[in-house]
C-alpha positions in Angstrom: -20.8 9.1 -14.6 -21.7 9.1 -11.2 -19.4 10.6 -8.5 -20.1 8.5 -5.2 -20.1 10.2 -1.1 -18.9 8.1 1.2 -23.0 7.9 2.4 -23.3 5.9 -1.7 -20.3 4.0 -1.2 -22.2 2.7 1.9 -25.4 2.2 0.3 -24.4 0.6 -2.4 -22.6 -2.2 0.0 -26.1 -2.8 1.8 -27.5 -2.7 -1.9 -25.3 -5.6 -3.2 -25.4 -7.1 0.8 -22.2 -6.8 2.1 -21.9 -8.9 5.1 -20.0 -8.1 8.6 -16.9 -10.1 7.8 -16.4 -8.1 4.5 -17.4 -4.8 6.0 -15.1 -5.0 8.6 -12.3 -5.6 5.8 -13.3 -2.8 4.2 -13.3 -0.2 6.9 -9.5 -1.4 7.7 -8.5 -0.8 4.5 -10.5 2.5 4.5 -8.6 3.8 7.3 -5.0 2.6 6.5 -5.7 4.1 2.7 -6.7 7.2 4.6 -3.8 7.2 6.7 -1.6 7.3 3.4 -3.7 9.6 1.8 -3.7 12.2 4.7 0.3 12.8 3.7 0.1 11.9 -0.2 -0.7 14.3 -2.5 -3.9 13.4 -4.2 -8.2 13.1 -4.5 -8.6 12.2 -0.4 -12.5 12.0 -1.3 -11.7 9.2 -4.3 -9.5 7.2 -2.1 -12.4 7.0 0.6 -15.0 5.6 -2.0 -12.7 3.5 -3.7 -11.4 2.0 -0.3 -14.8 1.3 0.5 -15.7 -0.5 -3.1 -12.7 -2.1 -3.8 -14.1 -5.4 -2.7 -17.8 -4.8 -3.6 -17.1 -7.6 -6.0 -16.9 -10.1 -3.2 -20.7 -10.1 -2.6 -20.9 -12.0 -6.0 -17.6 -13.6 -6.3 -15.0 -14.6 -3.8 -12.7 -16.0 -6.9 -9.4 -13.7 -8.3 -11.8 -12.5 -10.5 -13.6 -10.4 -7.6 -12.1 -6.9 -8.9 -13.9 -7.6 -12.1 -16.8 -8.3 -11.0 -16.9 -5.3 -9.1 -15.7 -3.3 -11.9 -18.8 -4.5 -13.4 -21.3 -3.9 -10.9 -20.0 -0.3 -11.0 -20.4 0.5 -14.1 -23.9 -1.0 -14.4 -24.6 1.8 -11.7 -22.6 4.4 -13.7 -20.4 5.1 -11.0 -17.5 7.4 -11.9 -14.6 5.5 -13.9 -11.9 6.6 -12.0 -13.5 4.8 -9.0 -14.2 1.7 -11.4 -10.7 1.5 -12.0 -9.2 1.9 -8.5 -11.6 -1.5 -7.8 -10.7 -3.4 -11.3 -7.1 -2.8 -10.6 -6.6 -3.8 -6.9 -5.4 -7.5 -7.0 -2.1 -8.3 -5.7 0.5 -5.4 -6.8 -1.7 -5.4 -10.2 -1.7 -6.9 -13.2 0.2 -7.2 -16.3 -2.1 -8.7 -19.5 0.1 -11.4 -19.6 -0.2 -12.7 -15.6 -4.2 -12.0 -15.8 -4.4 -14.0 -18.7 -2.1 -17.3 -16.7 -5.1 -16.4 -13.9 -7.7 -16.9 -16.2 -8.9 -13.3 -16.2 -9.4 -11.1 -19.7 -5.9 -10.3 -20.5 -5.8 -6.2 -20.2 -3.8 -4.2 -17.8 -4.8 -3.7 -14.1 -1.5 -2.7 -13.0 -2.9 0.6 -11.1 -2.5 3.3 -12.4 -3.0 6.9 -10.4 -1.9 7.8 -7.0 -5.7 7.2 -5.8 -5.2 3.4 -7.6 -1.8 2.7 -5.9 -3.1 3.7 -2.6 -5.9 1.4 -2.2 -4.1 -1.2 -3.6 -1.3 -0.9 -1.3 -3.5 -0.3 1.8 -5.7 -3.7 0.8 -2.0 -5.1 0.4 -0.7 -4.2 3.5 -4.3 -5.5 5.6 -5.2 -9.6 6.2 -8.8 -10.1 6.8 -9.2 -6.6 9.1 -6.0 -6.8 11.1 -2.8 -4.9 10.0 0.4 -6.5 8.3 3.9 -5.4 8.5 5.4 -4.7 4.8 8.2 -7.1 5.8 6.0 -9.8 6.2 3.5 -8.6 3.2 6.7 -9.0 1.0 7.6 -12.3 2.6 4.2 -13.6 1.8 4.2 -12.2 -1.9 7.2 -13.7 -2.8 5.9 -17.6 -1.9 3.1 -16.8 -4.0 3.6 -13.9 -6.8 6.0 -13.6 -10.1 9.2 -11.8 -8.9 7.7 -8.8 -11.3 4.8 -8.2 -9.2 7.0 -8.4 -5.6 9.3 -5.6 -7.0 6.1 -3.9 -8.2 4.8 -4.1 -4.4 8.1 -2.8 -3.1 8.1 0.5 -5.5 4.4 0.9 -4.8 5.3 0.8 -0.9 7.8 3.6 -1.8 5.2 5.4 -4.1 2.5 5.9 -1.6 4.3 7.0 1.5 5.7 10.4 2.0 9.1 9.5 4.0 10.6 10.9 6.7 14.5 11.9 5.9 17.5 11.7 8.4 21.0 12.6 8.0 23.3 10.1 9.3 26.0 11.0 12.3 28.6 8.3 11.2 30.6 8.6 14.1 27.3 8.2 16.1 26.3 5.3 13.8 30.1 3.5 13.8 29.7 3.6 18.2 26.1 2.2 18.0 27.5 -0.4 15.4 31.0 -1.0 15.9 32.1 -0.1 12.7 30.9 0.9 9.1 31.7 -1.7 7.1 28.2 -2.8 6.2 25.8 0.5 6.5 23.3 -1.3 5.4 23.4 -4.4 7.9 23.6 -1.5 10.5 20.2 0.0 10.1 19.1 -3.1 9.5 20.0 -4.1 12.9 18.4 -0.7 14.5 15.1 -0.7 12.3 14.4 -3.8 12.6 11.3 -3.6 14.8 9.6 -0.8 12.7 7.2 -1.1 9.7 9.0 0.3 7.2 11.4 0.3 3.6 14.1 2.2 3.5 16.5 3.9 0.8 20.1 5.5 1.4 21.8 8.3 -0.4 25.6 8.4 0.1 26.2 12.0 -1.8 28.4 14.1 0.6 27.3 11.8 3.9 24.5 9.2 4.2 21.2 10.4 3.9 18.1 7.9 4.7 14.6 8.1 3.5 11.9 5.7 5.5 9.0 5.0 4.1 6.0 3.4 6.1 3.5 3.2 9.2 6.7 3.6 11.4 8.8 6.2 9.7 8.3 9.1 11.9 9.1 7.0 14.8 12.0 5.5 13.5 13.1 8.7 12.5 12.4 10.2 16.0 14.4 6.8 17.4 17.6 7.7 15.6 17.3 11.0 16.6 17.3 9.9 20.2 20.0 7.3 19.8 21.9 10.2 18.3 23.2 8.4 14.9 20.6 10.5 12.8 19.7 14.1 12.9 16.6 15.5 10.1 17.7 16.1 7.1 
């Protein structure tokens, strides 16, 4: 097996003839899944390669059954599995044998598997054709079109790939800012709503929140200046 440089990625894409529109798809989900990577705790080197392949596929097939034929183009060229796999496993959140079968693909597992995997897939997720797309909305547009199984998968991956950024809530600070603490939850909501992020609570001994996304560090920072959240 081969293991590919970011200079083979490349040439492999003017080998198959990538065109502009797909390249330019493929360096903004480079940079995104290099963005996550940078903070995640895994093979940076893999995650560049596979970023760059995931769609190789597309300069044959522009069907669901591009990650296949990607898959396939890679290992004709006996390019590293590991990479194969972050490109065979990309669509949607994954997926299960039974949804690729009701797609018409082979019925085997593509739900991704490895940080690298997740990673990819998310960034590719979480990217239109180059622009950049707010989880919120991702999620929004998943669930008019994917099984409730594969949104939820999406949601955990979201909370797989990012490292968070953790704040300690000031409940008197947070019951001014809100009125009262009723509905915690409805609160944040309120205060986060214009960054891109999930977030989880933990209400052991205090409230404890852990944001994960493109905007957590600023969110966090945001709190911390509206002086309802100190770091955890």
């Amino acid at each position: 097996m081969i293991a590919l440089t970011k200079k083979d990625a490349l040439d492999l894409l003017k080998k198959y003839g990538a065109d502009k529109r797909l390249m330019d798809h493929l360096w903004a989900v480079h940079d995104y899944a290099m963005e996550i990577a940078e903070k995640a705790s895994c093979d940076r080197s893999l995650v560049e390669v596979g970023s760059l392949l995931h769609d190789i596929g597309r300069t044959r097939s522009h069907g669901i059954d591009h990650a296949i034929v990607g898959a396939e183009i890679l290992r004709k060229e006996g390019v590293d599995e590991r990479v194969v796999n972050i490109v065979e496993r990309h669509i949607g959140a994954g997926l299960t044998p039974e949804e690729a079968e009701k797609l018409g693909l082979p019925p085997r597992d593509y739900v991704p598997k490895s940080i690298e995997e997740k990673i990819v897939c998310h960034a590719d997720n979480l990217i239109g054709s180059s622009e950049r797309i707010s989880i919120k909305d991702t999620i929004k547009m998943a669930s008019q079109k994917w099984s409730p199984s594969s949104v939820d998968r999406l949601i955990e991956m979201h909370f797989e790939v990012f490292k968070p950024d953790v704040v300690r809530v000031n409940e008197k600070m947070l019951k001014k800012a809100c009125g009262d603490l009723k509905n915690v939850e409805k609160c944040l909501d309120g205060l986060l709503k214009g960054f891109d992020l999930l977030y989880r609570m933990r209400m052991e001994n205090g409230i404890t929140v852990e944001m994960f996304g493109q905007d957590s560090e600023r969110a966090a920072r945001y709190l911390e200046e509206k002086g309802v959240a100190a770091p955890a």
